[in-house]
N, C-alpha and C positions, 0 to 999 in steps of 0.2 A: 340890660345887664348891669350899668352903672349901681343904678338905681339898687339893684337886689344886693349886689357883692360889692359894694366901695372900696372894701379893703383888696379883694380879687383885683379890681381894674388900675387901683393904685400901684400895686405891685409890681403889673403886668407892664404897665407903663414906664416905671424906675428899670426894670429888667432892661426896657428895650431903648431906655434913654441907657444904661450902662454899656451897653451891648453895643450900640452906637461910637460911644465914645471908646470905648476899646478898639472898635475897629477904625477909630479914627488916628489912633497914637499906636497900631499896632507896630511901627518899628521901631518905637521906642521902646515899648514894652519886649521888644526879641531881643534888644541891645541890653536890658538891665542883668541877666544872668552872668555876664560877663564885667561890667562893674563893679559884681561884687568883690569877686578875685582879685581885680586890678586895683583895689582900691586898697586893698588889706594887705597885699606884696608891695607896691609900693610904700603905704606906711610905714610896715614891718623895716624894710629894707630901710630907710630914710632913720628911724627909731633906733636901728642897730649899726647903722656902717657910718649916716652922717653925723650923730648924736652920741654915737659910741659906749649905749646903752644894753647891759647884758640882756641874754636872750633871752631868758624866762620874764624879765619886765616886758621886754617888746609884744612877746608873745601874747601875753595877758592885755598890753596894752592896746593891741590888735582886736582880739575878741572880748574886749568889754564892750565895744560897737556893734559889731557884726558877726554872726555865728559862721563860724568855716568848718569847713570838711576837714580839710588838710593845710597843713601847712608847714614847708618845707625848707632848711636853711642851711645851705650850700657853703659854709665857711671861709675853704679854701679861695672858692672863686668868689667869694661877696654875692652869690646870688641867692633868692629869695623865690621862691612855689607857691603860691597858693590856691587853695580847691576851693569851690564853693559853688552850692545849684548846678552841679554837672560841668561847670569849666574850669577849667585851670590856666592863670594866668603868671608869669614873672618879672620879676624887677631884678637888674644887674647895677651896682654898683660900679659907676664907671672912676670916679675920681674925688677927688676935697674941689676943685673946682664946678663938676659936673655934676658931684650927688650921683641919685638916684635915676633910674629911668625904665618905664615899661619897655618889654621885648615884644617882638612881636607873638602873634599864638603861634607860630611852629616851632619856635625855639621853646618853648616849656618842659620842666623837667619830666618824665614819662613818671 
């Protein structure tokens, strides 16, 4: 079968080296949908509350990186939303000392 299909057996083979290695790092891979969120509220937030930068820069400045779903900004309380691949993660501005800081997922804004 080599012999007849090269390109077939090569493939089959990369498939199942990939396939491997996916299932080698799969909890990594289940953690990354949630990074993405967390990653773009905290900046946002840090961009807007410790830098003191208006929203529509942050905003922009946010998704010139990474595409979001949503993204959400809570003024009154310094708190920051953001959606992305199905999760939703927030960052609360605690203080000029404290910055910024991830909530955990049950505190997110609905």
């Amino acid at each position: 079968m080599i012999r007849r299909r090269p390109i077939l057996s090569v493939s089959l083979a990369l498939l199942a080296a990939l396939v491997l290695l996916a299932w080698s790092n799969r909890v990594h891979l289940a953690a990354f949908p949630g990074i993405l969120p967390a990653y773009s509220a905290k900046e946002y937030c840090s961009c807007r509350y410790v830098t003191g930068n208006p929203a529509q820069y942050c905003a922009g400045y946010v998704e010139l990186y990474l595409p979001l779903g949503e993204l959400r900004d809570n003024d009154a309380h310094k708190r920051v939303s953001a959606s992305a691949l199905g999760e939703t993660r927030m960052a609360v501005w605690l203080g000029a000392r404290s910055g910024c800081v991830l909530m955990p997922d049950e505190h997110a804004l609905p």
